[in-house]
C-alpha positions as CSV (number, residue, x, y, z in Angstrom):
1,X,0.0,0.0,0.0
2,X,1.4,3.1,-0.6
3,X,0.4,6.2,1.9
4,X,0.9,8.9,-0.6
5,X,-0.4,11.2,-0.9
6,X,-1.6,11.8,2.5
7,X,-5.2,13.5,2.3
8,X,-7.0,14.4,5.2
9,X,-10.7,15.2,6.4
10,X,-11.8,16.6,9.4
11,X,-13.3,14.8,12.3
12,X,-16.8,14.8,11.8
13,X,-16.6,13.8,8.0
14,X,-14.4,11.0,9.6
15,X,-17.6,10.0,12.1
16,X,-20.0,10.3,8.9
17,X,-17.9,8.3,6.4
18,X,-16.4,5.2,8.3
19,X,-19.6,4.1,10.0
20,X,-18.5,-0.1,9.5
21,X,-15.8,-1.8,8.7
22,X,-13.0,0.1,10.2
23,X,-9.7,-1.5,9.1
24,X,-8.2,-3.6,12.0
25,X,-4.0,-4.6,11.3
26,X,-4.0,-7.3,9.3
27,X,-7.2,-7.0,7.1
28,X,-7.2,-7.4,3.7
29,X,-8.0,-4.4,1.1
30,X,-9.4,-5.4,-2.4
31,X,-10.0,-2.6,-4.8
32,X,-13.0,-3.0,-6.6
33,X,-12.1,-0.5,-10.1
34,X,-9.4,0.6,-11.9
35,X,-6.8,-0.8,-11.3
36,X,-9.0,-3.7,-10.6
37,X,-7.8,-6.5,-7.9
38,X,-5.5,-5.0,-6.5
39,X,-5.0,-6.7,-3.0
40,X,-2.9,-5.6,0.1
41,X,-2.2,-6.2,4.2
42,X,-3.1,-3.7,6.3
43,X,-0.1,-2.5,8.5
44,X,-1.4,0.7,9.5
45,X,-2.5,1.0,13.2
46,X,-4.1,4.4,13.4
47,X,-7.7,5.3,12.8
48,X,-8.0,6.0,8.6
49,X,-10.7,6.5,6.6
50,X,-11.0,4.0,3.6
51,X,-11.9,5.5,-0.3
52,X,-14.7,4.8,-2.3
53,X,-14.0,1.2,-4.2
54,X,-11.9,-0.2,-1.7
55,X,-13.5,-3.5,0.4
56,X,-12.4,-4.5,3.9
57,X,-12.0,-7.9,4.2
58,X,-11.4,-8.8,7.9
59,X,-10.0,-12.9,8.3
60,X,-12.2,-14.6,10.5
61,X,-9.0,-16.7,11.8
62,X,-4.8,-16.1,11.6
63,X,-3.6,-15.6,7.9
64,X,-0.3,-17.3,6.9
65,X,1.0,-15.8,4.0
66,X,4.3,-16.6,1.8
67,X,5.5,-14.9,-1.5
C-alpha cells in the first residue's frame, strides 16, 4: 500500500464516512475499479478512513502468507 499522498478530512466527516468496517492490522483491502484487484495487508494501526471502491476484508482466523 502506498500512503501517498496523504489527504485528510476533518473529524466529523471521519464519524460520517467510516460508519462499519474500520480497518483492523491485518485486514485485507481489495479494490473494486481501476486498477482492478489490486489486493494488500493492512499495517497501518491508526484510525484511517477507507476511499470509495476499496472492500475491507477482515480474516475470521490467523492468515499465513508466503511470497
Amino acid at each position: 500500500m502506498n500512503r501517498e499522498p496523504r489527504e485528510y478530512i476533518s473529524e466529523r466527516t471521519f464519524k460520517m464516512w467510516m460508519t462499519r468496517g474500520f480497518p483492523k492490522i491485518g485486514d485485507l483491502f481489495f479494490t473494486t475499479e481501476a486498477p482492478l484487484a489490486n489486493v494488500c495487508l493492512n499495517e497501518i494501526e491508526e484510525p484511517f478512513a477507507l476511499a470509495q471502491r476499496v472492500i475491507c476484508l477482515q480474516p475470521y482466523g490467523t492468515m499465513t502468507l508466503s511470497f
